[in-house]
C-alpha positions as CSV (number, residue, x, y, z in Angstrom):
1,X,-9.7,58.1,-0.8
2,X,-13.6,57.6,-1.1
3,X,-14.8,54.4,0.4
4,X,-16.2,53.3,-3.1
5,X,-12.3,53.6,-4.2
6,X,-11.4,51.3,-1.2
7,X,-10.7,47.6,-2.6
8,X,-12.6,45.3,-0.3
9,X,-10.8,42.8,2.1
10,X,-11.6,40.2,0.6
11,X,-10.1,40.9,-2.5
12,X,-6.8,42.2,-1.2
13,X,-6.7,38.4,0.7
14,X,-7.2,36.8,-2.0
15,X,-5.2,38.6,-4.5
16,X,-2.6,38.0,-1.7
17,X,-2.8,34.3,-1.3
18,X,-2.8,33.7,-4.9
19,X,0.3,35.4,-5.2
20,X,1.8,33.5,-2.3
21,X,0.3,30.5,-1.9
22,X,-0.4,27.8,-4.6
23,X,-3.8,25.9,-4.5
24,X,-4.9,22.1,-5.0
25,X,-7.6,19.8,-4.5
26,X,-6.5,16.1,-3.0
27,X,-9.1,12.6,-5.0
28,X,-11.2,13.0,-1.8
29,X,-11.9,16.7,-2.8
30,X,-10.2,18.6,0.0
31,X,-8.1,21.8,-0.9
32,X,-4.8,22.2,0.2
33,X,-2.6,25.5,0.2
34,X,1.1,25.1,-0.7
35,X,3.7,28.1,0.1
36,X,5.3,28.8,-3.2
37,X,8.4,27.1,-2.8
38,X,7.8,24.6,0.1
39,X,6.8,21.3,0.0
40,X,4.5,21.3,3.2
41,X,0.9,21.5,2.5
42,X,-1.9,22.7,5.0
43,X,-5.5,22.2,4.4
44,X,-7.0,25.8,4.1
45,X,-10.2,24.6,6.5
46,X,-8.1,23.1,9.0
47,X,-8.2,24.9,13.3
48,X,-5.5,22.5,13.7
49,X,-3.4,23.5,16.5
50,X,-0.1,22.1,14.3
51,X,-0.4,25.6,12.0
52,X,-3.7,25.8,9.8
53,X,-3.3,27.8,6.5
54,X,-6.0,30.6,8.1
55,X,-2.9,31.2,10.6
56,X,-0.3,31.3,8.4
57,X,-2.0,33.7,5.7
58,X,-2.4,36.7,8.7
59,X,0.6,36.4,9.6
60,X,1.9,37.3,5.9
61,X,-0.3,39.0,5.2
62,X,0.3,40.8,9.0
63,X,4.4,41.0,8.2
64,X,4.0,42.4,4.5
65,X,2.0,45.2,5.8
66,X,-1.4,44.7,4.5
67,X,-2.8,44.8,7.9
68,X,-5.1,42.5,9.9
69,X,-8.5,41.7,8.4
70,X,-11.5,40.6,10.7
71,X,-12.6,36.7,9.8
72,X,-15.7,38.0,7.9
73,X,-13.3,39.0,5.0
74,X,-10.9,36.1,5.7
75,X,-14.0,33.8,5.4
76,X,-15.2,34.9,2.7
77,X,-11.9,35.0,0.4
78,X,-11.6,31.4,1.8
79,X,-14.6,30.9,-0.1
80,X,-13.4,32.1,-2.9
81,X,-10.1,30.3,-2.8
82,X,-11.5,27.1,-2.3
83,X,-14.3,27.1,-4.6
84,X,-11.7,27.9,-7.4
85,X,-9.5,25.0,-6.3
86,X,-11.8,22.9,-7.2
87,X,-10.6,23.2,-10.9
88,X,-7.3,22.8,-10.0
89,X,-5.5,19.1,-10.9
90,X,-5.6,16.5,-8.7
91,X,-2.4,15.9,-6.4
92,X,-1.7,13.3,-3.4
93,X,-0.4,14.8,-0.1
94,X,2.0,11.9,2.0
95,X,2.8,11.8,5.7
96,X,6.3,11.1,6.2
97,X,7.2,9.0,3.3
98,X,6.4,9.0,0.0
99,X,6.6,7.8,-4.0
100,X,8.6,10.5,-6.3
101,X,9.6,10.7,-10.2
102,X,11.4,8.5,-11.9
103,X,11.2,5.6,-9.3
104,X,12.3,7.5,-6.3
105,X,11.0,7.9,-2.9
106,X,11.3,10.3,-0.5
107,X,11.2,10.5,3.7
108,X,10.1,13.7,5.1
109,X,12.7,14.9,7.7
110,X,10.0,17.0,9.5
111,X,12.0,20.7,9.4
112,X,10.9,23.7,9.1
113,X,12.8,24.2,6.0
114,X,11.6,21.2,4.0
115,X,14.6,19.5,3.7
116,X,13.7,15.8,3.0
117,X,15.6,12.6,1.7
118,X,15.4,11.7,-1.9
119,X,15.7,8.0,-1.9
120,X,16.7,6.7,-5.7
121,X,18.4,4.1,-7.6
122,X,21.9,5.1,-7.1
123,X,21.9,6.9,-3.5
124,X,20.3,9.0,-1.8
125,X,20.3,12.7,-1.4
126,X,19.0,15.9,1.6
127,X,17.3,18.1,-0.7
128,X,14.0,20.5,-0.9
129,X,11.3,18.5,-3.2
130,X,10.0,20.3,-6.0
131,X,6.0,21.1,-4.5
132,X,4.5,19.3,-7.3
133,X,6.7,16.4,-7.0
134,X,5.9,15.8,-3.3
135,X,3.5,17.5,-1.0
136,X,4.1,16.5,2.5
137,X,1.5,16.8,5.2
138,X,2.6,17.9,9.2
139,X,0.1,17.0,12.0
140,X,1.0,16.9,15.9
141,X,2.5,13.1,15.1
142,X,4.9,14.4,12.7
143,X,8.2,14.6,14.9
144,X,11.9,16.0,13.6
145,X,14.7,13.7,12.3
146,X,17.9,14.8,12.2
147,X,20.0,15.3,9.2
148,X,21.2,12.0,8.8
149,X,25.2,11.2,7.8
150,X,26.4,9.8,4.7
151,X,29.5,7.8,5.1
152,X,28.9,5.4,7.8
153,X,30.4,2.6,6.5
154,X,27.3,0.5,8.2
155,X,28.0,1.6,11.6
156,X,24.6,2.7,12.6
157,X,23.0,-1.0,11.9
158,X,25.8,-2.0,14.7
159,X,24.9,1.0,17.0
160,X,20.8,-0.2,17.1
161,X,21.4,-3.8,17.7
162,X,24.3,-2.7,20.4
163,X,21.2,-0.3,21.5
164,X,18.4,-3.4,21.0
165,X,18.1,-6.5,23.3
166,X,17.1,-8.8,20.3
167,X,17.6,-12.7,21.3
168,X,18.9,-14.0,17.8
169,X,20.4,-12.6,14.8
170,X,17.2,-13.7,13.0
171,X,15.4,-11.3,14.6
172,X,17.9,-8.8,14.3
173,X,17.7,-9.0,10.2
174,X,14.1,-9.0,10.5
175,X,14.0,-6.0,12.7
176,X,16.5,-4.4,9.8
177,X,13.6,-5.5,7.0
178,X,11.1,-3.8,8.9
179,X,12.6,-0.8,9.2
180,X,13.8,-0.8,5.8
181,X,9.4,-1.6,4.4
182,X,9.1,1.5,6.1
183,X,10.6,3.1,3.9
184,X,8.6,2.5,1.4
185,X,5.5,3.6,0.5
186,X,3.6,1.3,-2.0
187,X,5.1,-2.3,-0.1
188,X,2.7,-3.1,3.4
189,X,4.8,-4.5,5.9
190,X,3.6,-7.4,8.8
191,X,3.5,-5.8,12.3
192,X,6.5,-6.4,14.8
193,X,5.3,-8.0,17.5
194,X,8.1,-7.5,20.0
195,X,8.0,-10.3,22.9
196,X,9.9,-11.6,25.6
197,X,10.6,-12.1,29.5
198,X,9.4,-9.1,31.6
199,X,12.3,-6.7,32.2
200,X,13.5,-7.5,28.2
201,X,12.7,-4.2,27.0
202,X,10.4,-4.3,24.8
203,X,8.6,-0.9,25.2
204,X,12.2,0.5,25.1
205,X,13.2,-1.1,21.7
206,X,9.9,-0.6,20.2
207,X,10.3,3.0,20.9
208,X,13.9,2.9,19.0
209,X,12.3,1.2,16.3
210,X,9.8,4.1,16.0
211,X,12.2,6.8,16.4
212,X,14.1,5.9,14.0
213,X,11.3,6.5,11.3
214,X,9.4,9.2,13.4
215,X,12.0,11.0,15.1
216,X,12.4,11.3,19.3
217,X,8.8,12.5,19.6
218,X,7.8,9.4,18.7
219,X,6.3,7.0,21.4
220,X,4.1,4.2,21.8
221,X,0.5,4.2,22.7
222,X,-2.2,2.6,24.6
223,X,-4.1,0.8,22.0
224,X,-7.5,3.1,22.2
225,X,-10.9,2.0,23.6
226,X,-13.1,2.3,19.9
227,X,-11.8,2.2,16.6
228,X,-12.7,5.7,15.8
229,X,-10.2,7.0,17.8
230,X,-7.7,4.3,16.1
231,X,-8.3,4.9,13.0
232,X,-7.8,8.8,13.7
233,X,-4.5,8.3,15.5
234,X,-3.2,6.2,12.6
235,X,-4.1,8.6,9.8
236,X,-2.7,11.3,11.5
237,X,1.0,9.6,11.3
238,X,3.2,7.1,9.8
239,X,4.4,4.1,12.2
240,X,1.8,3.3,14.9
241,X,2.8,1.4,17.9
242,X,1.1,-0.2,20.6
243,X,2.4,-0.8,23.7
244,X,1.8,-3.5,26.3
245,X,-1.0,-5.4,24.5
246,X,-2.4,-8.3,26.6
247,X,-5.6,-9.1,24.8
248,X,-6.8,-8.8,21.3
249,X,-10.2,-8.8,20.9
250,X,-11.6,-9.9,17.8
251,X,-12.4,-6.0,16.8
252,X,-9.3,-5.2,17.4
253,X,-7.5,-8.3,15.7
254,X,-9.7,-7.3,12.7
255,X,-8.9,-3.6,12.7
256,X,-4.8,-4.0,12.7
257,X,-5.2,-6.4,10.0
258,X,-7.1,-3.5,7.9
259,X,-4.0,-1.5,9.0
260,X,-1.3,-3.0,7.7
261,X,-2.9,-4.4,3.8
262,X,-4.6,-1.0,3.7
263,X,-8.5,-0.4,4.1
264,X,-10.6,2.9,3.8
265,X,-13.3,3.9,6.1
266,X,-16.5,6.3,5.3
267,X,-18.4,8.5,7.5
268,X,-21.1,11.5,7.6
269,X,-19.2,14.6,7.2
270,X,-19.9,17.1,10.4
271,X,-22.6,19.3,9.7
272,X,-24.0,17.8,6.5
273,X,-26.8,15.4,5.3
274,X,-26.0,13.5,2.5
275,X,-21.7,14.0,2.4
276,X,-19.3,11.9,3.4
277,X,-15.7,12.4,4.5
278,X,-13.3,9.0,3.5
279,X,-10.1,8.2,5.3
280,X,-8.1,5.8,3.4
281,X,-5.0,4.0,5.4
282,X,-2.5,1.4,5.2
283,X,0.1,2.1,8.1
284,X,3.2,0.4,9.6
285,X,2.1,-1.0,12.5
286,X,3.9,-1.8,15.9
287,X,3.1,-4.3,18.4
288,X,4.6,-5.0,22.3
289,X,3.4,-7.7,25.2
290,X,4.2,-10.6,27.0
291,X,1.3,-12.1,26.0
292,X,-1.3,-11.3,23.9
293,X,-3.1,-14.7,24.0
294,X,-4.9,-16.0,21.3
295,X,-3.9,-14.9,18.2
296,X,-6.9,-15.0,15.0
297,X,-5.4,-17.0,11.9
298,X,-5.8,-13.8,9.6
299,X,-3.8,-11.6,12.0
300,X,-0.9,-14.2,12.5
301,X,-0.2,-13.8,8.7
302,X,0.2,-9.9,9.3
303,X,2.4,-10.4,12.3
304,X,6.5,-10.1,12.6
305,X,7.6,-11.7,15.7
306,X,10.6,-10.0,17.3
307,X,11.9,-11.4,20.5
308,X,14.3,-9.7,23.0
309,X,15.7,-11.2,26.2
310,X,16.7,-9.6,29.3
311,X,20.2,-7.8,29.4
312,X,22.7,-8.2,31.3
313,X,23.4,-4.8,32.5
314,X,20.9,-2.4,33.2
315,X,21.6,1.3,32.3
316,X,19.8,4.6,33.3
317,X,17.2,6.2,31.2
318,X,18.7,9.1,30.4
319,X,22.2,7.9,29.6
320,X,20.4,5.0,27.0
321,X,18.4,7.9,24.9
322,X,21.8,10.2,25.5
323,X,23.4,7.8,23.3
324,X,20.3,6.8,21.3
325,X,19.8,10.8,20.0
326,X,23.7,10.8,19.5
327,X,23.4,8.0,17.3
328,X,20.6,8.4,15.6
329,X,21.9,10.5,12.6
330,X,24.3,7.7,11.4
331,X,22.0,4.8,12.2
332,X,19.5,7.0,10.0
333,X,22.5,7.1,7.5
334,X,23.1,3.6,7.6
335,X,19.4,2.5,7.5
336,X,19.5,4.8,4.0
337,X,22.6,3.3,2.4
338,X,21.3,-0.4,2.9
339,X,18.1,0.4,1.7
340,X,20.0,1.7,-1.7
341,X,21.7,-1.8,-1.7
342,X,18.3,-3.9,-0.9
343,X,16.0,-2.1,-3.6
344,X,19.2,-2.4,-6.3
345,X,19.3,-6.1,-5.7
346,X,17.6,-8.8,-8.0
347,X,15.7,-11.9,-6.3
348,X,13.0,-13.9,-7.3
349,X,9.2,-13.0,-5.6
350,X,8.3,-16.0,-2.8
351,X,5.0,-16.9,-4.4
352,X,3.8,-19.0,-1.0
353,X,3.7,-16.0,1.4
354,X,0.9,-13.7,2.2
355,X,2.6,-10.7,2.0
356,X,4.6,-11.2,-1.0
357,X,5.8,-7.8,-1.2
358,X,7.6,-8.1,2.6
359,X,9.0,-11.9,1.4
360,X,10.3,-9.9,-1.7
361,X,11.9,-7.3,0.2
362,X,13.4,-10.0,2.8
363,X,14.9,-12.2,-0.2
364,X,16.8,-8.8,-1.7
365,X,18.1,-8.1,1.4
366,X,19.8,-11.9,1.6
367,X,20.8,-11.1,-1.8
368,X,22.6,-7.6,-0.7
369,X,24.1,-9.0,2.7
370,X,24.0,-12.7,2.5
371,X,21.7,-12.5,5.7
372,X,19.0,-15.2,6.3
373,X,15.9,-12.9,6.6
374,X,13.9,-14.9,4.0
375,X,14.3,-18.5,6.3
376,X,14.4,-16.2,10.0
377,X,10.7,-14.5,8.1
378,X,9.3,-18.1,7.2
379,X,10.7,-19.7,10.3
380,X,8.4,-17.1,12.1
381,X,5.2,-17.6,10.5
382,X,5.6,-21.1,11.3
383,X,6.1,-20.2,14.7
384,X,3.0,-18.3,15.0
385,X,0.8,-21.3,13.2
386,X,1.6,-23.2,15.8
387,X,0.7,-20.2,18.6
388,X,-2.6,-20.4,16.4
389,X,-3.2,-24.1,16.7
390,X,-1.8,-24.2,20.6
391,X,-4.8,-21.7,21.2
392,X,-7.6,-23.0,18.8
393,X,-9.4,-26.3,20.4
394,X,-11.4,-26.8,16.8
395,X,-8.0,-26.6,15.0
396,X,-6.3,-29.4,16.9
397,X,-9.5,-31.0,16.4
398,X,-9.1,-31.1,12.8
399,X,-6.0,-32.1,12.9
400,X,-6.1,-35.1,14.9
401,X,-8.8,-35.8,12.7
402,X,-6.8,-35.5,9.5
403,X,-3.8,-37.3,11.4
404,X,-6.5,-40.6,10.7
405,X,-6.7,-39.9,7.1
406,X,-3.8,-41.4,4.1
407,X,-2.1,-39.7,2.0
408,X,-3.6,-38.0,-0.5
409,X,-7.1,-39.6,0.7
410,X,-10.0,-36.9,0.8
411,X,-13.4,-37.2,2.8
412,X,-16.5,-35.0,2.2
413,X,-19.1,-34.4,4.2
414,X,-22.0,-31.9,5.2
415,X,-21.1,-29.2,7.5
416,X,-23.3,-30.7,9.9
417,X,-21.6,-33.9,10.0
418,X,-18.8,-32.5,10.4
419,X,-19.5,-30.8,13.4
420,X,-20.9,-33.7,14.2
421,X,-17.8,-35.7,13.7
422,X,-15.3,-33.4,15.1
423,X,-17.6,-32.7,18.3
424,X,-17.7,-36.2,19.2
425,X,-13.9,-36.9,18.5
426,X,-13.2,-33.9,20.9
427,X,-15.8,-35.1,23.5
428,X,-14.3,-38.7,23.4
429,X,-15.5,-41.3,25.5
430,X,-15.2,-39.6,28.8
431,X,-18.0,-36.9,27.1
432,X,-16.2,-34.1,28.1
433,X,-18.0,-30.7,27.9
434,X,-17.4,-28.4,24.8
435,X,-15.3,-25.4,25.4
436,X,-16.8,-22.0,25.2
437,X,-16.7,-20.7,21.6
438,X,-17.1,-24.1,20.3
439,X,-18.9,-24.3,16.7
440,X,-23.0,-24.8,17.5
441,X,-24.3,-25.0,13.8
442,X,-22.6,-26.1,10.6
443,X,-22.6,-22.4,9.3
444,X,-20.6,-21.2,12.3
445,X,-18.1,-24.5,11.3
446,X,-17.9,-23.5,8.4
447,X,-17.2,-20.0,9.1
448,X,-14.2,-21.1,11.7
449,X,-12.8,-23.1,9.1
450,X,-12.5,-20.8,6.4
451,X,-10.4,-18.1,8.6
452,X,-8.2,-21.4,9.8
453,X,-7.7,-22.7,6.1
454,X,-4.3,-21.5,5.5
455,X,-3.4,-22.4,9.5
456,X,-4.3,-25.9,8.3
457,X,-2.8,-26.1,5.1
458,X,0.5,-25.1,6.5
459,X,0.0,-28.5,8.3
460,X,-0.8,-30.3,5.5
461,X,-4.4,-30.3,5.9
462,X,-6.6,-28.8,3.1
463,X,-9.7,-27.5,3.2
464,X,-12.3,-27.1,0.1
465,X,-15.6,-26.1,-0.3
466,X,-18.1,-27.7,-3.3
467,X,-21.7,-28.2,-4.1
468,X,-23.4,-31.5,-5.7
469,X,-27.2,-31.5,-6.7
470,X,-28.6,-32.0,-3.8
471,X,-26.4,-30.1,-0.7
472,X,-23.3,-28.3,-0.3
473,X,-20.3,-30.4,1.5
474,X,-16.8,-29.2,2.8
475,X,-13.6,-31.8,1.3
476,X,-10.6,-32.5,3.9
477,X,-7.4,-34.1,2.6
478,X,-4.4,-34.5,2.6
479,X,-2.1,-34.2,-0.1
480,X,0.8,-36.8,-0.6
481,X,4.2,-35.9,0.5
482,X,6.3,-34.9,-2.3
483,X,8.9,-37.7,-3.4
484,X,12.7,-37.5,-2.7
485,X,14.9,-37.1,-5.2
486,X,16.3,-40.5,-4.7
487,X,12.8,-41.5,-5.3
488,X,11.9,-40.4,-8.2
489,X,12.3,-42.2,-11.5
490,X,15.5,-41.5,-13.9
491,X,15.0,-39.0,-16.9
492,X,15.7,-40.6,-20.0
């Protein structure tokens, strides 16, 4: 045969690939390849060392006896490829867990052979997705669960908290919502926090918690220097968990809270001028420490406290994850067949929490169990206002200010005389030097106030912000207490 009769490389790879492969573009323009068949998806420009598409088309191409092309000709069908993509429809790809037809979700079981969990209004099911129903995405973070069992007649709730050192059996349902907002994709979940004594195991039960949902290769990590690399850990998997926090600087405070509502972050793309590449996330999040000092209002709202005490008997390592691994499959089972129960359950939406969604989920698990996770979940965001107020001088401040103040009585003022006011109430008579951090200018009073509003309120104390003609002026009051029922007048 002539060379002129030879079809090029690059036209055998790409005939190839269309054959085998199907194409798509994700919202932020990246191309995916999908084997026809499987539900995995691999970007076709990714070197990554979990499997890039480039690696997996020589091989096929290798094994059904084509040959091995040079990366000129791979290149440039890639090119190709790509470029008619681009035309293709729009499809999501999902890390671990995600939204299916007909109100279904699905948890990716991290196998080779695609096998995944179908989570839907009657049950659930271990099946293959359909690849234009759900296109998962594998990185490095994406570890292997095991098939997990059907019948377990709620066993493997008993086996974790057996497993867990949790002090109360509020925490324990709390831990049990958690895992069960994990689950799905569209609700964002507050962070656990677990605390307690040292020698409570708290790095140990925050690694069950993230096994459960990320398999035995999951682990918990020092929480990174800068929040690039943060960020980058966190897309790259589902649950992230920090381990051994003992300070939360104010970066870092506000970067978990963009982590667990969901916030998107844009940079320069390598290489280019005027392109971008965006990263959009909204994670679970998991949190363990002694300690972690002073907690920022906004991040207390985000926050699930989970304390553990110190057992009783101490075991070895390896016979605790022996019988961890052994278990997992039917507390996976278990974790499943409740979360049927929770999502089939009617309750009415807590309007007065933050994160409604997590309140929600809390009052249809009461509803399906009879547990108290709605009251153990409000219980311990009262517990972290006062944490808040304990470590906030200008908040007890305020407070003791508003302490002088009747019922339903409101006072306006500047925000210079108001820090005015409150720095001579804190000062007192004895003139006592301010603390470092303290408010110097109205503005920066102002500013405190704002991210301590619904700290305050909780106590009672409301703050508002108004104009007149002449100045702007910030309102305290407090509202009256509502009457008893023995108070209030008859009906007629």
């Amino acid at each position: 045969m002539s060379d002129d009769d030879k079809t090029p490389a690059r036209e055998v790879i790409a005939d190839y690939a269309q054959t085998h492969f199907r194409y798509f573009r994700t919202a932020d323009g990246t191309v995916y390849a999908q084997k026809n068949g499987h539900p995995v998806a691999r970007p076709i420009r990714s070197q990554g060392t979990s499997g890039s598409h480039r690696q997996e088309l020589m091989v096929g191409l290798f094994n059904d006896g084509h040959g091995v092309f040079n990366g000129t000709a791979l290149k440039e069908a890639l090119d190709l490829i790509e470029a008619l993509a681009m035309s293709q429809d729009v499809q999501s790809v999902h890390i671990r867990v995600a939204p299916g037809f007909d109100g279904a979700t699905w948890l990716d079981l991290g196998r080779n052979d695609g096998k995944s969990v179908r989570i839907h209004p009657t049950g659930w099911d271990i099946i293959t997705p359909d690849p234009r129903e759900v296109c998962w995405r594998r990185t490095q973070l994406t570890g292997e669960l095991p098939l997990p069992v059907k019948d377990t007649d709620g066993k493997g709730i008993d086996l974790l908290l057996r497993l867990c050192n949790f002090a109360t059996a509020e925490t324990e349902c709390l831990a049990i919502a958690w895992l069960i907002g994990c689950l799905e994709p569209s609700v964002p979940v507050p962070a656990p926090f677990l605390t307690g004594p040292q020698g409570a195991g708290k790095s140990t039960g925050g690694r069950m918690l993230v096994r459960i949902i990320e398999g035995m290769s999951g682990d918990l990590r020092r929480a990174p220097k800068d929040e690039e690399n943060l960020i980058a850990a966190v897309a790259a998997g589902w649950v992230t968990a920090l381990d051994n926090l003992s300070h939360l600087a104010p970066d870092l405070s506000d970067l978990m809270c963009c982590i667990v509502t969901g916030a998107e972050t844009i940079k320069r793309a390598l290489y280019t001028d005027g392109d971008v590449v965006r990263a959009r996330y909204r994670r679970p999040l998991l949190l363990t420490g002694i300690d972690v000092g002073v907690i920022r209002p906004d991040l207390a709202e985000r926050l699930l406290p989970l304390r553990l005490e110190r057992p009783h008997t101490r075991r070895t390592e390896a016979e605790l994850w022996a019988e961890f691994e052994e278990a997992l499959p039917v507390i996976l089972g278990s974790l499943l067949n409740l979360t049927v129960q929770v999502r089939a359950a009617t309750a009415d939406i807590p309007t007065d929490l933050r994160m409604a969604d997590f309140a929600h989920l809390c009052a249809q698990l009461d509803a399906a169990t009879g547990l108290g996770a709605l009251g153990a979940y409000r219980a311990a965001l009262d517990d972290l206002n006062d944490d808040v107020i304990e470590g906030d001088l200008l908040a007890q401040t305020v407070l003791k200010h508003a302490a002088g103040l009747e019922a339903g009585a409101e006072q306006r003022m500047t925000s210079t005389e108001w820090l005015h006011c409150l720095t001579v109430l804190y000062s007192g008579e004895e003139c006592r030097p301010l603390p470092k951090g303290w408010p110097t200018t109205g503005k920066v009073l102002s500013d405190r106030l704002k991210r301590l509003q619904p700290t305050l309120a909780a106590r009672g104390v409301l703050i508002d912000w108004g104009r007149t003609r002449t100045a702007r002026y910030i309102e305290m009051s407090r509202p009256p207490a509502p009457a008893s029922p023995h108070e209030q007048a008859p009906a007629f």
